[in-house]
N, CA, C and O atoms as a CHARMM CRD file, in Angstrom:
* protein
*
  228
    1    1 UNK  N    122.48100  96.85300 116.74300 PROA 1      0.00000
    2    1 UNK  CA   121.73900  97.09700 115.51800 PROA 1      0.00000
    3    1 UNK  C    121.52200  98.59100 115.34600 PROA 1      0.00000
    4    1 UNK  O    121.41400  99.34000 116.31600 PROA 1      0.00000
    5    2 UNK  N    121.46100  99.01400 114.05800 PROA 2      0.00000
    6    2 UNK  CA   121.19100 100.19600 113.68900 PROA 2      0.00000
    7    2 UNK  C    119.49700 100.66100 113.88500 PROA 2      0.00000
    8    2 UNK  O    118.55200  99.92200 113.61100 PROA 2      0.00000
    9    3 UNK  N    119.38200 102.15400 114.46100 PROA 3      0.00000
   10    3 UNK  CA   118.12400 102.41300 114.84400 PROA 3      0.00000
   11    3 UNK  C    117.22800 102.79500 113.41100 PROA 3      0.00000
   12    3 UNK  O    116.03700 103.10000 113.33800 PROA 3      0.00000
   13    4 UNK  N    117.92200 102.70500 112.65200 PROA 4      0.00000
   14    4 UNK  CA   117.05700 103.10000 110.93600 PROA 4      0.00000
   15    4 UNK  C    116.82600 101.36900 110.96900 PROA 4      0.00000
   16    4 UNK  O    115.65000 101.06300 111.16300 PROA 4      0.00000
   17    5 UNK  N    117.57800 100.45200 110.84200 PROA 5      0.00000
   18    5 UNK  CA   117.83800  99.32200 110.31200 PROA 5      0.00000
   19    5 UNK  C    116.48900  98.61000 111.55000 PROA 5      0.00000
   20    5 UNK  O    116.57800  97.51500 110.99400 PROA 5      0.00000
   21    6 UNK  N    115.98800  98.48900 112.06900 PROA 6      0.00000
   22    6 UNK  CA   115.26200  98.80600 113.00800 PROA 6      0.00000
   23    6 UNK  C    113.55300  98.91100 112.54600 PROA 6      0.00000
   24    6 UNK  O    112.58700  98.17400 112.34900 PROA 6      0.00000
   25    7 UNK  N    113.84900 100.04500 112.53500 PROA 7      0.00000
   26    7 UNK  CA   112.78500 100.86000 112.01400 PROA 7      0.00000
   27    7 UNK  C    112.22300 100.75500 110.44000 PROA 7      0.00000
   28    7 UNK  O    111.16700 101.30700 110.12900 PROA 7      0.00000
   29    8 UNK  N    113.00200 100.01800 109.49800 PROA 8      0.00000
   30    8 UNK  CA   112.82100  99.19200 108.50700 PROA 8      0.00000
   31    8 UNK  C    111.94100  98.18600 108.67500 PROA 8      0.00000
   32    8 UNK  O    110.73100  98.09300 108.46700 PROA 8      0.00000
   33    9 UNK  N    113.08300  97.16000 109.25200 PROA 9      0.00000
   34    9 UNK  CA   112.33600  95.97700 109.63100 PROA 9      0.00000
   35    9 UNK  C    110.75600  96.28900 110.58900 PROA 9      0.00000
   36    9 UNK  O    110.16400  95.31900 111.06000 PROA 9      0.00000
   37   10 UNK  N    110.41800  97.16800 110.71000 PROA 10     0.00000
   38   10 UNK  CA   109.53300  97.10200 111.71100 PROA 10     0.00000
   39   10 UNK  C    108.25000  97.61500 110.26200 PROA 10     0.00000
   40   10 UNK  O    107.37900  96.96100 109.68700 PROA 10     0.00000
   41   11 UNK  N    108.55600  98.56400 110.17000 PROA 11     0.00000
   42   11 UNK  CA   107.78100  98.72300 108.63900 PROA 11     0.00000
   43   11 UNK  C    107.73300  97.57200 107.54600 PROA 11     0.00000
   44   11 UNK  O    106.64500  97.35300 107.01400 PROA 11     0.00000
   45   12 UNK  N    108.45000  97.08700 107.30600 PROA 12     0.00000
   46   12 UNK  CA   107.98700  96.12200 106.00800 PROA 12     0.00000
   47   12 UNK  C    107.48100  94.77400 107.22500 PROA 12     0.00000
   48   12 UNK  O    106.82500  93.91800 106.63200 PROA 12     0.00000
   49   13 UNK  N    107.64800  94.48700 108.60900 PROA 13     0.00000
   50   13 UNK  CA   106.59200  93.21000 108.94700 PROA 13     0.00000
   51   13 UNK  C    105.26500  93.83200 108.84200 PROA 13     0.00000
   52   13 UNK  O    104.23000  93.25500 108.50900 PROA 13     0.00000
   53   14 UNK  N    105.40500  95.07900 109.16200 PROA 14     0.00000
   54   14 UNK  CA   103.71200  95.84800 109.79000 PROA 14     0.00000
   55   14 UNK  C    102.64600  95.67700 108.30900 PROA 14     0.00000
   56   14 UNK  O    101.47400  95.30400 108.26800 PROA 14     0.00000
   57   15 UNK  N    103.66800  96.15200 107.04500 PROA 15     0.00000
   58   15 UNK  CA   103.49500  96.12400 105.69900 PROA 15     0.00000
   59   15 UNK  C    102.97400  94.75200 105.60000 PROA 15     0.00000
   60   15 UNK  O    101.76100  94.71000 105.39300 PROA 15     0.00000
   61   16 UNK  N    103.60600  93.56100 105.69900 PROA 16     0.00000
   62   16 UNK  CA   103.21500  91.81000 105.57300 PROA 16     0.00000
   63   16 UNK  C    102.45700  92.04000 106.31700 PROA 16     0.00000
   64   16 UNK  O    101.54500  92.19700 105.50600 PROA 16     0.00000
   65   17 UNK  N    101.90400  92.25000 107.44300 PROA 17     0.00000
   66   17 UNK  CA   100.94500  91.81000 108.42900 PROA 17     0.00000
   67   17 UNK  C     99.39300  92.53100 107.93200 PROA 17     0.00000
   68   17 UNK  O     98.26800  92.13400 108.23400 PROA 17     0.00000
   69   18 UNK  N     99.75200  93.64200 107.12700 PROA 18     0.00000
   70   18 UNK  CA    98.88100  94.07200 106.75100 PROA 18     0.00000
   71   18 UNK  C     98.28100  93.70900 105.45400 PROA 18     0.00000
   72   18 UNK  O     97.08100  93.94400 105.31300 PROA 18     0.00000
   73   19 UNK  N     98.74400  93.33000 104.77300 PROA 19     0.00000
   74   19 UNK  CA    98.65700  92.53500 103.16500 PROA 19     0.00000
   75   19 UNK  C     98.07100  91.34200 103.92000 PROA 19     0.00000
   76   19 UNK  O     96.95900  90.94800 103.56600 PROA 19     0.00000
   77   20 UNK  N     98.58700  90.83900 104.73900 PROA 20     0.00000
   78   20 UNK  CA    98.01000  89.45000 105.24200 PROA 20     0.00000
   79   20 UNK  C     96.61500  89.28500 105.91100 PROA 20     0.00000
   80   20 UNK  O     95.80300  88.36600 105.79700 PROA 20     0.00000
   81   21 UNK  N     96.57200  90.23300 106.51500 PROA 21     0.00000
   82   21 UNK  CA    94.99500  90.63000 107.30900 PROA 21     0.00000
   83   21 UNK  C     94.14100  90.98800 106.07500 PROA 21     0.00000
   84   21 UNK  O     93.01400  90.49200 106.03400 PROA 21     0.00000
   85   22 UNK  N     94.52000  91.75300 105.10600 PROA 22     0.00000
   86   22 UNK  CA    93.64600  92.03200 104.12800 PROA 22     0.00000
   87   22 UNK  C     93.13800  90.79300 103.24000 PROA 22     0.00000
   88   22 UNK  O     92.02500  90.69000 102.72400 PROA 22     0.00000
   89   23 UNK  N     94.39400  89.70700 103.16500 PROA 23     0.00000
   90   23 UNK  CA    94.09800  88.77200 102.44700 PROA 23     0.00000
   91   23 UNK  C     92.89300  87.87900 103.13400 PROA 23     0.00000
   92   23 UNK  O     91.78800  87.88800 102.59100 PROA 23     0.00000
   93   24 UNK  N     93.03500  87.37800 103.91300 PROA 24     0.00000
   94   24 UNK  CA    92.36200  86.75300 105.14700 PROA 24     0.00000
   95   24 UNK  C     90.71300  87.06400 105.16900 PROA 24     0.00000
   96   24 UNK  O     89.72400  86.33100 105.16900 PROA 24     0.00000
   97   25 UNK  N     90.95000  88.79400 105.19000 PROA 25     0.00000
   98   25 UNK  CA    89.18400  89.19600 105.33100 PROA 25     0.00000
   99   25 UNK  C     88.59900  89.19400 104.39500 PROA 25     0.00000
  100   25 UNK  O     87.37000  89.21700 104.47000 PROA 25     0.00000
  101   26 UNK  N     89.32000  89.16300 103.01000 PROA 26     0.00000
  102   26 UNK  CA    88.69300  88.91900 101.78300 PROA 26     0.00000
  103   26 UNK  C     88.78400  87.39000 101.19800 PROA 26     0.00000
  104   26 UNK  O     88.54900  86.99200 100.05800 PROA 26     0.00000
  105   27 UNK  N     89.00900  87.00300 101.82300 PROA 27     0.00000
  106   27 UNK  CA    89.05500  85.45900 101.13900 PROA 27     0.00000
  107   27 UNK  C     87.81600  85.13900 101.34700 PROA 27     0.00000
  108   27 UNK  O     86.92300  85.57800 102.07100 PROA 27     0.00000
  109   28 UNK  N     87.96900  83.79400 100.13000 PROA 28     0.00000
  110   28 UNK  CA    86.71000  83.11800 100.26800 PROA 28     0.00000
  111   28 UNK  C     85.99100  82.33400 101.38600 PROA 28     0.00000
  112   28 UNK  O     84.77100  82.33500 101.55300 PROA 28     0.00000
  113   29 UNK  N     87.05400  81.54500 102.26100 PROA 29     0.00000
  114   29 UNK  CA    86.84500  80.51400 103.05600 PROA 29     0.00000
  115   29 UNK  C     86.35800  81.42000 104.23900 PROA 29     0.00000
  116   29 UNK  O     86.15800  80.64000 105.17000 PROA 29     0.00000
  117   30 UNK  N     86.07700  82.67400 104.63600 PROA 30     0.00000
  118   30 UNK  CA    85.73700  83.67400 105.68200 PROA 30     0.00000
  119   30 UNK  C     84.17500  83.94800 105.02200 PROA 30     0.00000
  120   30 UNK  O     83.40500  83.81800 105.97400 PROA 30     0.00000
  121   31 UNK  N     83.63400  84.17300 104.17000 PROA 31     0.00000
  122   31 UNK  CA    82.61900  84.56400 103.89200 PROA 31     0.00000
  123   31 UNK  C     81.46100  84.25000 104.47800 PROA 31     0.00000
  124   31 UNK  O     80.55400  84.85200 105.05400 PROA 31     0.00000
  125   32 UNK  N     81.74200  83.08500 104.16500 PROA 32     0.00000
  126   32 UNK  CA    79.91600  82.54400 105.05500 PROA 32     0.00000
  127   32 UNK  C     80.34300  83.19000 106.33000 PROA 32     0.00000
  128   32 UNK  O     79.61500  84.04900 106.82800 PROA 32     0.00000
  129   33 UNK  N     81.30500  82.89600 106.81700 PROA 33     0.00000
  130   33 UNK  CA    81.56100  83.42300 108.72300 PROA 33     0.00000
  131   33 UNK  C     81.10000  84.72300 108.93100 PROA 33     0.00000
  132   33 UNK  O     80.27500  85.07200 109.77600 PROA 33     0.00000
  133   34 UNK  N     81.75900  85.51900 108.00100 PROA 34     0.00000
  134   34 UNK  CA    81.37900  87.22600 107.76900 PROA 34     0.00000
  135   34 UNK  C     79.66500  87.73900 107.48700 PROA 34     0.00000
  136   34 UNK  O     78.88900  88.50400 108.05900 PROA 34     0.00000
  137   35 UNK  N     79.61400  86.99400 106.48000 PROA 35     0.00000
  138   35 UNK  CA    77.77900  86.69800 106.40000 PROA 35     0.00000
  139   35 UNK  C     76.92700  86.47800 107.73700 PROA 35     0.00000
  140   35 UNK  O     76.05800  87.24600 108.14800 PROA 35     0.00000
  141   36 UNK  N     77.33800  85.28700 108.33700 PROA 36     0.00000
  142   36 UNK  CA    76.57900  85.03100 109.06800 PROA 36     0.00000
  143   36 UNK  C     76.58100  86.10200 110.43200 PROA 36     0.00000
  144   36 UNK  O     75.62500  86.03400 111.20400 PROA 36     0.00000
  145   37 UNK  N     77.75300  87.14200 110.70900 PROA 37     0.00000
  146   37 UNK  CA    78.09200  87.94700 111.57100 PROA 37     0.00000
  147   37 UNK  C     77.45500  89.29700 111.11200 PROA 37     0.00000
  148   37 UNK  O     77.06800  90.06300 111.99500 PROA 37     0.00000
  149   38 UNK  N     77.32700  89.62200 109.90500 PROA 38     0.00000
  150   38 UNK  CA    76.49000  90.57600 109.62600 PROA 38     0.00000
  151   38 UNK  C     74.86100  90.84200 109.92700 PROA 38     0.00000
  152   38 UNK  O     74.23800  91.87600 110.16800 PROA 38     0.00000
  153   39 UNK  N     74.37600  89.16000 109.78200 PROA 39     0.00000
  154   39 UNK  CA    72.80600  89.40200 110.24100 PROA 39     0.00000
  155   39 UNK  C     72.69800  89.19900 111.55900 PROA 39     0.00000
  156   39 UNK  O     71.56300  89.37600 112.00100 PROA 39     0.00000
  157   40 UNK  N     73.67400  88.82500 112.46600 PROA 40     0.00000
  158   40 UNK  CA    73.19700  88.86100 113.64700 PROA 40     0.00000
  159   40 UNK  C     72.37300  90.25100 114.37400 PROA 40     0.00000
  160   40 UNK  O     71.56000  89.93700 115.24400 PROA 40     0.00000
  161   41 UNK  N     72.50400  91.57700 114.11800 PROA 41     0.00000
  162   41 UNK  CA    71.86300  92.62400 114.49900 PROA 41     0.00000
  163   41 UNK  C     70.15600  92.21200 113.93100 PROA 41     0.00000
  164   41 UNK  O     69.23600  92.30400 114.74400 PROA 41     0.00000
  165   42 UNK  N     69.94200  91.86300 112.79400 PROA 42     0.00000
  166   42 UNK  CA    69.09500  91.71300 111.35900 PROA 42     0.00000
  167   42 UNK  C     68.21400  90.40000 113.01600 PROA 42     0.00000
  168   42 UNK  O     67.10500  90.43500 113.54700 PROA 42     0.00000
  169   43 UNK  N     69.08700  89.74100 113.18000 PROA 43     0.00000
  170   43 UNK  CA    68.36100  88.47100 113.78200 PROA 43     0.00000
  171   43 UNK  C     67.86100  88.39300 114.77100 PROA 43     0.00000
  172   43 UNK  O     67.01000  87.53500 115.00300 PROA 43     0.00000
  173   44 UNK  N     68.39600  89.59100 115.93700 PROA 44     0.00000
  174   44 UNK  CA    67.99300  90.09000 117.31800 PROA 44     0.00000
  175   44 UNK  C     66.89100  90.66300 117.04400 PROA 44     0.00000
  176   44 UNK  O     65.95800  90.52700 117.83500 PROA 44     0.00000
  177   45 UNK  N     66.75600  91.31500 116.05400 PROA 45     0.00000
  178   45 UNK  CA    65.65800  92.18500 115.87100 PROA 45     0.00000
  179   45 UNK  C     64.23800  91.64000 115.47200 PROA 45     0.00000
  180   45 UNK  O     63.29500  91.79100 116.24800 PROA 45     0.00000
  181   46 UNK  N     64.10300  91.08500 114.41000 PROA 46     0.00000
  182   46 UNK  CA    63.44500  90.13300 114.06900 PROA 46     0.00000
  183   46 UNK  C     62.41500  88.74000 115.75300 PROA 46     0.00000
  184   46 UNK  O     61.26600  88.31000 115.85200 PROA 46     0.00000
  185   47 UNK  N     63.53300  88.60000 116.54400 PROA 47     0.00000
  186   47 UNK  CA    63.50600  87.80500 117.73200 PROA 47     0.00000
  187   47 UNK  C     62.67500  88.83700 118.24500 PROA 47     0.00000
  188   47 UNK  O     61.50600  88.57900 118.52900 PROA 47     0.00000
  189   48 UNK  N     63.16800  90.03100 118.40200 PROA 48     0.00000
  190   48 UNK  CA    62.37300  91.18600 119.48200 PROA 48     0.00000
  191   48 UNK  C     61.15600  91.61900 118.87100 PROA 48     0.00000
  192   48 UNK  O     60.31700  92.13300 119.61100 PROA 48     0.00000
  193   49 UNK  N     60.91500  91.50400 117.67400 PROA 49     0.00000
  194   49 UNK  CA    59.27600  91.73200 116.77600 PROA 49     0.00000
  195   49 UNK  C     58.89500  90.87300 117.22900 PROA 49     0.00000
  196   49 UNK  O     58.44200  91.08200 118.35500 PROA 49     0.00000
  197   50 UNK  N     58.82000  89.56300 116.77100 PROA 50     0.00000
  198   50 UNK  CA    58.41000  88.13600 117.02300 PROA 50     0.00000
  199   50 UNK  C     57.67200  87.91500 118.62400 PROA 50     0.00000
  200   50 UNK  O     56.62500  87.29300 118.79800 PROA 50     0.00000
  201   51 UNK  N     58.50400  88.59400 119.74300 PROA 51     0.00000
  202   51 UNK  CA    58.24400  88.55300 120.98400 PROA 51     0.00000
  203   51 UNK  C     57.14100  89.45800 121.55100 PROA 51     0.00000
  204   51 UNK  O     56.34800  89.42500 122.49100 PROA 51     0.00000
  205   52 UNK  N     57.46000  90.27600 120.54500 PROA 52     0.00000
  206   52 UNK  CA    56.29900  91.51600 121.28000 PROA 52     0.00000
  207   52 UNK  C     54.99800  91.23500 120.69300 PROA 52     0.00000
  208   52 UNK  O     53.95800  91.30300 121.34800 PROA 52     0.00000
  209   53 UNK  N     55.05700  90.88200 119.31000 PROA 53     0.00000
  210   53 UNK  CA    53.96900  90.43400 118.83400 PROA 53     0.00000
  211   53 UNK  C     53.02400  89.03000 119.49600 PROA 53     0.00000
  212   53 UNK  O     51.80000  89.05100 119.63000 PROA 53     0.00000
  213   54 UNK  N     53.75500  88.07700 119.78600 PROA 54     0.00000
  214   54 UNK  CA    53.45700  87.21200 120.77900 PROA 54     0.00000
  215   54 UNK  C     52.45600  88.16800 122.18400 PROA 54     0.00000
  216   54 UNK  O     51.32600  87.81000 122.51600 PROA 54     0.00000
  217   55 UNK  N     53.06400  89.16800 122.71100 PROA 55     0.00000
  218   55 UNK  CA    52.60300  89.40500 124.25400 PROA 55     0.00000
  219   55 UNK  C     51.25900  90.14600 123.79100 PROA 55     0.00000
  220   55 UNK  O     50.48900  90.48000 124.69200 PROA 55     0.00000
  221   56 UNK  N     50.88200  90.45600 122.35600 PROA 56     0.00000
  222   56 UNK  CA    50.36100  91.58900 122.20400 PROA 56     0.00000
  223   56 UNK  C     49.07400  90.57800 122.12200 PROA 56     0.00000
  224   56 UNK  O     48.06900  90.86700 122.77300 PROA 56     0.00000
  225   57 UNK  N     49.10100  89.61100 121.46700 PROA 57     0.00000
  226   57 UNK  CA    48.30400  88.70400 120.44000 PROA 57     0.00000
  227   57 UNK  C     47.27300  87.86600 121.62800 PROA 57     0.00000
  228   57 UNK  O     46.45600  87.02600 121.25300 PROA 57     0.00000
């Protein structure tokens, strides 16, 4: 095989793989998943108020 011919093919899968990952993280059926991965910091925190306030009380 040719080393351009190669190096094509290696660019336009990387190109699909990347259109495809983009599609994926923006879809709908990911959202709630993405949602729910965003408040987890939001939810630790909240847990660690909750606790201290408990020891204080």
């Amino acid at each position: 095989m040719n080393p351009s011919l190669i190096h094509s093919l290696t660019t336009v899968i990387s190109f699909v793989l990347f259109i495809g990952i983009c599609w994926w993280a923006y879809s709908s059926h990911t959202k709630s998943r993405f949602d729910e991965a965003a408040r987890i910091p939001f939810d630790d925190e909240e847990a660690d108020i909750a606790a201290s306030d408990a020891n204080k009380g």
